[in-house]
N, CA, C and O atoms as a DFTB+ gen file, in Angstrom:
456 C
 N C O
     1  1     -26.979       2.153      20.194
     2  2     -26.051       3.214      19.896
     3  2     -24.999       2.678      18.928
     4  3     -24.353       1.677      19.238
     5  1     -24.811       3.282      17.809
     6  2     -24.177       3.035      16.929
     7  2     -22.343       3.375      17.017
     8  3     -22.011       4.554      16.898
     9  1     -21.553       2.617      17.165
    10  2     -20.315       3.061      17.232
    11  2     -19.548       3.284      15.791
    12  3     -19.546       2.722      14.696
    13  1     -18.843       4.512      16.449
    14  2     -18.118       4.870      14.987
    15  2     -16.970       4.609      14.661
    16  3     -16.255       4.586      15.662
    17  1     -16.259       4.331      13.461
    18  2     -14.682       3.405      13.478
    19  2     -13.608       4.749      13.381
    20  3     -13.721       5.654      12.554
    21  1     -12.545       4.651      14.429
    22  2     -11.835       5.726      13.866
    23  2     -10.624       5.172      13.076
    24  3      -9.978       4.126      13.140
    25  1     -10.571       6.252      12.326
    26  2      -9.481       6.455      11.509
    27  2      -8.220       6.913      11.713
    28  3      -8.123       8.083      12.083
    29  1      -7.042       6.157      11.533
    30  2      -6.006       6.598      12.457
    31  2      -4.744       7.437      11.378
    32  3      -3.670       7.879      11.785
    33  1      -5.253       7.484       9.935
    34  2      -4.850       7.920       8.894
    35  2      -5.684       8.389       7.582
    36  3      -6.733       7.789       7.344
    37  1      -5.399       9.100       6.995
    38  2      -5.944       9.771       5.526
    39  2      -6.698       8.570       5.120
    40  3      -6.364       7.396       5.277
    41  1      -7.852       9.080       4.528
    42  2      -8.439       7.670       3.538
    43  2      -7.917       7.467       2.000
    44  3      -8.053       8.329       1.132
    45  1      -7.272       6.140       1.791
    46  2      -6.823       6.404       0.359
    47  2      -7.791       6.438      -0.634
    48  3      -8.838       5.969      -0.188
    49  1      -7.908       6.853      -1.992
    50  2      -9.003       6.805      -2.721
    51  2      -8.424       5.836      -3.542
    52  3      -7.838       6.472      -4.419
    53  1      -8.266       4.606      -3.738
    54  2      -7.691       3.844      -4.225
    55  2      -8.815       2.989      -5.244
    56  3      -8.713       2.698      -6.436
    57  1      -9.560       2.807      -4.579
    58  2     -11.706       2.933      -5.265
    59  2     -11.228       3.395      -6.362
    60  3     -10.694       2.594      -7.130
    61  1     -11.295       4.726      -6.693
    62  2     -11.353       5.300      -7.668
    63  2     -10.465       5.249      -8.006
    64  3     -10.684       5.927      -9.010
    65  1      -9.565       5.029      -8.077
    66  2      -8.143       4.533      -9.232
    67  2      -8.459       3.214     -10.025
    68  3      -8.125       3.090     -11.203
    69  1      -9.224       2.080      -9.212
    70  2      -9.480       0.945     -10.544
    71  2     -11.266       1.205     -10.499
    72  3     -11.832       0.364     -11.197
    73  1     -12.072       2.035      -9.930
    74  2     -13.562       1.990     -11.070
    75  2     -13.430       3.210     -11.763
    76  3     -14.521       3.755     -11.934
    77  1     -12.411       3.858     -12.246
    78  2     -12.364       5.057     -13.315
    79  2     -12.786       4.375     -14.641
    80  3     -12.611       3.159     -14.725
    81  1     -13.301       5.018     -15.634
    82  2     -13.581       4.789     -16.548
    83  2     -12.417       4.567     -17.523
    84  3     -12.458       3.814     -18.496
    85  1     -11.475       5.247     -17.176
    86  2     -10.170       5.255     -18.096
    87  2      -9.626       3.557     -18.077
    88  3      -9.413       3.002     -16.999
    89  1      -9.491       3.031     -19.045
    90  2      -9.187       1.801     -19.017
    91  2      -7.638       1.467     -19.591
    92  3      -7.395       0.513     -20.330
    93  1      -6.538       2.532     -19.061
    94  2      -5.622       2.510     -18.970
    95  2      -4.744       1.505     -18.194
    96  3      -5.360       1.299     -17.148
    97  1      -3.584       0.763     -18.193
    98  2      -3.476       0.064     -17.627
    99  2      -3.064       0.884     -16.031
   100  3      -3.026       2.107     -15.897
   101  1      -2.793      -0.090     -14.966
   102  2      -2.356       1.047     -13.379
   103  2      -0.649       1.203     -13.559
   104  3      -0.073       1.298     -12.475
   105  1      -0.022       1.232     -14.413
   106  2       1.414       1.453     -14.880
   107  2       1.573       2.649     -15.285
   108  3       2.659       3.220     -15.184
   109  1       0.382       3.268     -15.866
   110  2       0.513       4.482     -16.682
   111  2      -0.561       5.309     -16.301
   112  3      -1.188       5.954     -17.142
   113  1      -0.883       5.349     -14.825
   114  2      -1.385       6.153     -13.671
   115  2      -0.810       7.215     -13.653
   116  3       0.224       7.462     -14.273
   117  1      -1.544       8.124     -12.786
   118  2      -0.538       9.167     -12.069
   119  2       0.242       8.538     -11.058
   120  3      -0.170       7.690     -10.265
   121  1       1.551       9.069     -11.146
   122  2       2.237       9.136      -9.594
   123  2       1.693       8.901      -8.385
   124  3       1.855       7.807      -7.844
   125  1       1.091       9.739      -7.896
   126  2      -0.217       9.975      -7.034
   127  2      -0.772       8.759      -6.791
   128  3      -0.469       8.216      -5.729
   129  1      -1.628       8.129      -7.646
   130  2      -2.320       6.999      -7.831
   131  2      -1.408       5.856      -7.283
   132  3      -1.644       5.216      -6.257
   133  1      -0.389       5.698      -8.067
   134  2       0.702       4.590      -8.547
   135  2       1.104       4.206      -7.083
   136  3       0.935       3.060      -6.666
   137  1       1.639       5.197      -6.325
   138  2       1.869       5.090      -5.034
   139  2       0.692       5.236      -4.137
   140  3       0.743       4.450      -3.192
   141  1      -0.586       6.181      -4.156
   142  2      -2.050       5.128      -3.224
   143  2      -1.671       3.468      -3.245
   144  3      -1.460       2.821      -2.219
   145  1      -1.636       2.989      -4.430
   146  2      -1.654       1.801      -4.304
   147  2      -0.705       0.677      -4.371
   148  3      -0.944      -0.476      -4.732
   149  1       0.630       1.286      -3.889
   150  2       1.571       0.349      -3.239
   151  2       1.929       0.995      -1.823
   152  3       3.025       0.804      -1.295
   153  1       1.184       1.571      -1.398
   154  2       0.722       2.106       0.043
   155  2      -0.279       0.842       0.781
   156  3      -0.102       0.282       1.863
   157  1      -1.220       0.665      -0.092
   158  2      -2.612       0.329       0.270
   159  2      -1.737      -1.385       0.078
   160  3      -2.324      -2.272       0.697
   161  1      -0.671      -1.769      -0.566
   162  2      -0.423      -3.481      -0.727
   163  2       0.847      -3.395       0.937
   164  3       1.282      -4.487       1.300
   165  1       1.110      -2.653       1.416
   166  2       2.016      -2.568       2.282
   167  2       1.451      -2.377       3.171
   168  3       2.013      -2.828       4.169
   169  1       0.060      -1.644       3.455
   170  2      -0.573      -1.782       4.512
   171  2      -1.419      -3.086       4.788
   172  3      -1.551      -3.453       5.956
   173  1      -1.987      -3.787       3.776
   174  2      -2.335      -5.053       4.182
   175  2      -1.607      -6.285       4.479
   176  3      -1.935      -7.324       5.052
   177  1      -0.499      -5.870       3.914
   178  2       0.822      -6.613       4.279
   179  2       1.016      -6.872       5.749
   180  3       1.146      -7.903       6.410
   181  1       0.988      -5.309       6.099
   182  2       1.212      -5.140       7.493
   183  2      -0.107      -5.339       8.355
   184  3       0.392      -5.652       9.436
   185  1      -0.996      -5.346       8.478
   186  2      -2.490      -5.416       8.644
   187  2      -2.204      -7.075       8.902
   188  3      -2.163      -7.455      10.072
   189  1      -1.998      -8.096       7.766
   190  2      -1.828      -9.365       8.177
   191  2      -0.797      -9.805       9.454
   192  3      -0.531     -10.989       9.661
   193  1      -0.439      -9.082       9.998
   194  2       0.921      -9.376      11.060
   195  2       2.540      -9.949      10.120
   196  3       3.305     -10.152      11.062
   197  1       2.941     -10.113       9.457
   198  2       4.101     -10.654       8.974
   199  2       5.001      -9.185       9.415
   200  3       4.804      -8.159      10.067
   201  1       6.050      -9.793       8.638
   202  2       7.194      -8.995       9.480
   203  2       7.331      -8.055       8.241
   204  3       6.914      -8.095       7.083
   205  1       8.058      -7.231       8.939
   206  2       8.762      -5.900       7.960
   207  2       9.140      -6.421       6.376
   208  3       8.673      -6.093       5.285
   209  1      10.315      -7.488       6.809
   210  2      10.732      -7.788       5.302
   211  2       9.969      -8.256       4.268
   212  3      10.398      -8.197       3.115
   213  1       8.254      -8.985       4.680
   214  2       7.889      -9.242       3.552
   215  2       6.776      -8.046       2.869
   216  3       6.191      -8.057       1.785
   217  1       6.758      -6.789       4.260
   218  2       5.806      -5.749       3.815
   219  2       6.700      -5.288       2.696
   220  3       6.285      -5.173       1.543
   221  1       8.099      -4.993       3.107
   222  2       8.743      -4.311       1.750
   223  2       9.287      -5.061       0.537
   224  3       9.580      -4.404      -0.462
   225  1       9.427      -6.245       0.544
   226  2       9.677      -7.189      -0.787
   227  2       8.213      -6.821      -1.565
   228  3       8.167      -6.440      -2.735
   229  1       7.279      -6.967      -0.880
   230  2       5.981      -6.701      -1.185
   231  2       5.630      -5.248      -2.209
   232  3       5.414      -5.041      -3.403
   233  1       5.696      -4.672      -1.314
   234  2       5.810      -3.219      -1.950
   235  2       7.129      -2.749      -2.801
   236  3       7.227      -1.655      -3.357
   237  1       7.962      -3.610      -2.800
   238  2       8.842      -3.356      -3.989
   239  2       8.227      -4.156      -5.114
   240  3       7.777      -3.592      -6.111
   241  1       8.216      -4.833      -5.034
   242  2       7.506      -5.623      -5.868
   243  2       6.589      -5.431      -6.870
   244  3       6.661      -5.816      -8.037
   245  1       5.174      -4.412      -5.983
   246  2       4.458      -3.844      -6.788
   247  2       4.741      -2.682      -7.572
   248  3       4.354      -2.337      -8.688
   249  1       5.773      -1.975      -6.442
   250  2       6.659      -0.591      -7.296
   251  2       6.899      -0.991      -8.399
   252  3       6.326      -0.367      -9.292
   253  1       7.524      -1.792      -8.697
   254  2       8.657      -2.347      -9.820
   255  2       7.794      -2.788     -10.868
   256  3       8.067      -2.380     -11.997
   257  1       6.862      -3.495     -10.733
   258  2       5.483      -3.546     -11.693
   259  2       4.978      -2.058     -12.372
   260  3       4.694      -1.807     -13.543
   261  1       4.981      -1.272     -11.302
   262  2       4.660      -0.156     -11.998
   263  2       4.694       0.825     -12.105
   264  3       3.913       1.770     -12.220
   265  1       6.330       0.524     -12.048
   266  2       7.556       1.458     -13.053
   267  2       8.259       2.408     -12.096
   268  3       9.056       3.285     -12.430
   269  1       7.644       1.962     -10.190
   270  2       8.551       2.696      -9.336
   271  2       9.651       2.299      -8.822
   272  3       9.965       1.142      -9.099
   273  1      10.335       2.881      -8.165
   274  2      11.421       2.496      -7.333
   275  2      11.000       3.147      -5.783
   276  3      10.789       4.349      -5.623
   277  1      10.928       2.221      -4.781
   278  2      10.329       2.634      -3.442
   279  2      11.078       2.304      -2.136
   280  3      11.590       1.212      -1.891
   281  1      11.080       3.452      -1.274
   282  2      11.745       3.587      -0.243
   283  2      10.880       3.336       0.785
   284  3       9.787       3.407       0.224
   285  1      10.651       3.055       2.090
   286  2       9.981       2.305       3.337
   287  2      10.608       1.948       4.315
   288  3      11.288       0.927       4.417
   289  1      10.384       2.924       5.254
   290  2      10.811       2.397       6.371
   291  2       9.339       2.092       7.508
   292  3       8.397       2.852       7.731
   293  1       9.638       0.542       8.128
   294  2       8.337      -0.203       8.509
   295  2       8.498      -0.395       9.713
   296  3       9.485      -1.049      10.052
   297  1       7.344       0.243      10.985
   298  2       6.918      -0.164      12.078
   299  2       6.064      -0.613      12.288
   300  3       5.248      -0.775      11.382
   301  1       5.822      -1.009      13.455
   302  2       4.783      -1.965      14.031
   303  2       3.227      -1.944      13.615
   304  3       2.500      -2.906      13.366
   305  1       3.048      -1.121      13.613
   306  2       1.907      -0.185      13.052
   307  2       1.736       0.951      11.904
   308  3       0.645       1.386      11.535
   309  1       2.977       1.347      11.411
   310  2       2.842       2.657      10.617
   311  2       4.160       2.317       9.612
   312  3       5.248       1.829       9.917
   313  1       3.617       2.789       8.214
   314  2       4.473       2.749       7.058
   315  2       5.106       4.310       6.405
   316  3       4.504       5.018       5.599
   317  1       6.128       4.523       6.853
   318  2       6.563       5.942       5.911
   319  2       7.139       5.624       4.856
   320  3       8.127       4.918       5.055
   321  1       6.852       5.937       3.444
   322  2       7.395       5.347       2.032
   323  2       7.428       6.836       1.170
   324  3       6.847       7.911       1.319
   325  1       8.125       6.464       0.488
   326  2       8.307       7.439      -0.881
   327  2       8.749       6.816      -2.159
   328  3       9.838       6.251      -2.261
   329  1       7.773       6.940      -3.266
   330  2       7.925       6.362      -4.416
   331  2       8.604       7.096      -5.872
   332  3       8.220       8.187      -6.292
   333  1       9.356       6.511      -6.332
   334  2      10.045       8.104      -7.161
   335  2       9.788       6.803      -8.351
   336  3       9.766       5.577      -8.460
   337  1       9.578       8.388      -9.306
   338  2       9.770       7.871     -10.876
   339  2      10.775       9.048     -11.617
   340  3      10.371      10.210     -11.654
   341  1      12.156       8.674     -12.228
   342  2      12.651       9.793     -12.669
   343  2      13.132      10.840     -11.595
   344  3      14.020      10.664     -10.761
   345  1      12.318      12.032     -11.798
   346  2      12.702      13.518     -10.795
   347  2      11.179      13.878     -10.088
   348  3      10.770      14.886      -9.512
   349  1      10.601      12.686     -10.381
   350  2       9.308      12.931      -9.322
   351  2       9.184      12.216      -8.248
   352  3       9.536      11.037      -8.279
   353  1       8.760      12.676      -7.307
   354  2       8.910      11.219      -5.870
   355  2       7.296      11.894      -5.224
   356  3       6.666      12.879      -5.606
   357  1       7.035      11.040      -4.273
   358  2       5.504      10.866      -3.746
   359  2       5.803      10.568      -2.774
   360  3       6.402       9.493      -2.803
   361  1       5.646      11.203      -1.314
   362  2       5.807      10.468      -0.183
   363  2       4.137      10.226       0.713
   364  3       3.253      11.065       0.540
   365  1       3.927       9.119       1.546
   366  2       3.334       8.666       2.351
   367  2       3.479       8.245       3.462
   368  3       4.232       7.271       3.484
   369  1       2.843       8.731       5.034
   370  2       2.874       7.911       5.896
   371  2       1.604       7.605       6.387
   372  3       0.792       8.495       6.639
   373  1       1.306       6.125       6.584
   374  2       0.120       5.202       6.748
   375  2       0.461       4.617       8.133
   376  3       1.514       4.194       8.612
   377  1      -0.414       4.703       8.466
   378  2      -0.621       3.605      10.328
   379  2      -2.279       2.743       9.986
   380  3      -3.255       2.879       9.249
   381  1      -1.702       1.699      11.221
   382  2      -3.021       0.787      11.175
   383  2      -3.532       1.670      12.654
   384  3      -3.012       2.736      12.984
   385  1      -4.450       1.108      13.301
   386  2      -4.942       1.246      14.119
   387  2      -4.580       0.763      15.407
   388  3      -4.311       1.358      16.450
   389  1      -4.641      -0.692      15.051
   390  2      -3.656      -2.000      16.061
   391  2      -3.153      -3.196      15.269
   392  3      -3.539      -3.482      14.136
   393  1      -2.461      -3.711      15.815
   394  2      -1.661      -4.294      15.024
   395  2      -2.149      -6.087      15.538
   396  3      -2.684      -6.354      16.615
   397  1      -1.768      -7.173      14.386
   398  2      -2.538      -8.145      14.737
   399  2      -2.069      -9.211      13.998
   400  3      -1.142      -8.718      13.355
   401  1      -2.192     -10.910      13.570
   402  2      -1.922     -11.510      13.294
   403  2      -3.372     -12.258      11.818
   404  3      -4.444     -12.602      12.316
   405  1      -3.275     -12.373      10.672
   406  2      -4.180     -13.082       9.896
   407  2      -3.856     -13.812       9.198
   408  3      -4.080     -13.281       8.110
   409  1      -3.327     -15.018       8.978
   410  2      -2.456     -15.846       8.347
   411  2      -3.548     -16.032       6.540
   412  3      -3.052     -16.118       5.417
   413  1      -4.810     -16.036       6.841
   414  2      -5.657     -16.458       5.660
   415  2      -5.141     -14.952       4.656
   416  3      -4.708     -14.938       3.503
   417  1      -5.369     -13.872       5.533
   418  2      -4.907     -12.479       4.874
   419  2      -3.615     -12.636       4.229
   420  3      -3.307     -12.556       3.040
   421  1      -3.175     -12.790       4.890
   422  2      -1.356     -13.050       4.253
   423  2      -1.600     -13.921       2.991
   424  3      -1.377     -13.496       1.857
   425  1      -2.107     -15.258       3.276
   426  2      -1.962     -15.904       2.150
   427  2      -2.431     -15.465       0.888
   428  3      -1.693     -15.592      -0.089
   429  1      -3.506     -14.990       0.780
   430  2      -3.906     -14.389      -0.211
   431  2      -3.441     -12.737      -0.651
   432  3      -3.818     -11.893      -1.464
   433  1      -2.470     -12.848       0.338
   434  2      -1.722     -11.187      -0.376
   435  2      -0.762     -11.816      -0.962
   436  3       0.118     -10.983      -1.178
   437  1      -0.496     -12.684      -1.283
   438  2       0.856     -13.465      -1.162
   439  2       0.360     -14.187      -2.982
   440  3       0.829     -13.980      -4.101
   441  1      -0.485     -14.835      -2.603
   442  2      -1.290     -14.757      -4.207
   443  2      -1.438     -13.876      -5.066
   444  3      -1.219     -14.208      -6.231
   445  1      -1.831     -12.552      -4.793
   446  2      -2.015     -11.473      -5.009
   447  2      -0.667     -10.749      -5.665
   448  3      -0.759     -10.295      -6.806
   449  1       0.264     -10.673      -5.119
   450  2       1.224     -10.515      -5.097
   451  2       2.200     -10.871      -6.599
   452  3       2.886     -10.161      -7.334
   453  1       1.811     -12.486      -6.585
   454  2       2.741     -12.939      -7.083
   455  2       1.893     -13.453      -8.399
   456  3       2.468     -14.048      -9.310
């Protein structure tokens, strides 16, 4: 019997933001997009177990790369954020499933990152 994984949030399409054909850089995305994927660096952030402050240095971080300014407030399990550019803003809230410790994960978000 095959078990099925649940999902404890929206699926991001974040896939299709870097195999699009458009070979634009991810700075000059949609909104939409721009924030999928400083959603998706804050959830693995958080996914690795580290603490709040480095999910959001994190995700500022990537904001600021590309061209947002981002708000986040971070629990144990679940990220509510909103990313504004100008007079446009994007909000998201993301949860993990359970929450957990991966130090190899971290390190390489941390690479990633920087």
């Amino acid at each position: 019997m095959e078990k099925k994984q649940i999902q404890n949030h929206m699926p991001m399409v974040w896939h299709e933001v870097i195999e699009s054909e458009n070979e634009e850089p991810a700075a000059k995305a949609q909104l939409s997009d721009r924030a999928t994927l400083v959603g998706r660096i804050g959830l693995l952030f958080l996914k690795s177990g580290t603490g709040a402050w480095r999910v959001r240095e994190a995700m500022n971080n990537c904001a600021a790369a590309l061209g947002l300014a981002c708000h986040v407030d971070i629990g144990l399990v679940t990220i509510s954020m909103t990313v504004e550019e100008g007079t446009e803003a994007s909000t998201r809230i993301l949860s993990l499933p359970s929450s957990g410790i991966n130090t190899r994960l971290l390190w390489r978000l941390h690479q990633f990152v920087d």
